[in-house]
N, C-alpha and C positions, 0 to 999 in steps of 0.2 A: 302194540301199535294199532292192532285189527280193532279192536276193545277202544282205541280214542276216536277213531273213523266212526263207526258205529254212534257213539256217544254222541261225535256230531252231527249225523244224519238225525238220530231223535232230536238233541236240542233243535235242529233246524223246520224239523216238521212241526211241533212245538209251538214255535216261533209261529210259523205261518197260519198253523191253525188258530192261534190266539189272536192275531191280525186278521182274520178272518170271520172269529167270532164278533172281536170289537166291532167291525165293519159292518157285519149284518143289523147289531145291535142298534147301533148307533144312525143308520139307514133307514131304521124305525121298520125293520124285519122280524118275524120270529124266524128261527131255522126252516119251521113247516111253512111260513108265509114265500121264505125265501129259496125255499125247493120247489115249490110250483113255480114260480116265474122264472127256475134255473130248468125247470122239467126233469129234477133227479130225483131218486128218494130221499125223504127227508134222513132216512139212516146215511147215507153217503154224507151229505151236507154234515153232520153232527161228526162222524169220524173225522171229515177234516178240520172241523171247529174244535174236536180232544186232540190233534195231532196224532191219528193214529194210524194216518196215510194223506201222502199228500197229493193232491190236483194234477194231474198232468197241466203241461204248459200249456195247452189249448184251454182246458178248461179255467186253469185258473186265470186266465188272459178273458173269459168270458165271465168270471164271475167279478174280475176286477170293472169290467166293462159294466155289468148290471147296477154295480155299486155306485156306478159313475165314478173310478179311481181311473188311474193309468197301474199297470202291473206294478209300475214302482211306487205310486203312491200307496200301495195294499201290501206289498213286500214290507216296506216301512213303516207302514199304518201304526200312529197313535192320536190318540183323541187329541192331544194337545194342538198335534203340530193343522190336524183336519181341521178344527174349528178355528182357528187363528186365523188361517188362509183363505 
């Protein structure tokens, strides 16, 4: 049971960081363009772009905010549904 919890904290970070990647991408960001105007290291910014830690909620409520998203448009973030709208 420990082992599927687990599994889904990574699929989840995962998830986020590749929503976050798109986002930056797509924003017309690099990582390092979009770590100065977040004022973090651009290693911080990249870890959560691999999923290999994720955002506290302030921040990622600030990075959602940079992107011009709402948290839940950047939770959900796909290119499809962003350019449609």
């Amino acid at each position: 049971m420990m082992e599927n919890n687990l599994f889904q904290v990574n699929n989840y970070k995962k998830l986020i960081g590749i929503n976050i990647k798109r986002a930056i991408e797509d924003k017309g960001y690099t990582q390092t363009s979009f770590a100065k105007e977040m004022d973090m290291p651009t290693s911080q910014i990249n870890r959560y772009c691999l999923g290999k830690t994720s955002p506290s909620s302030e921040i990622f409520n600030n990075i959602a905010k940079q992107l011009d998203l709402s948290t839940a448009g950047l939770l959900y973030y796909t290119k499809n549904v962003d350019r449609a709208g």
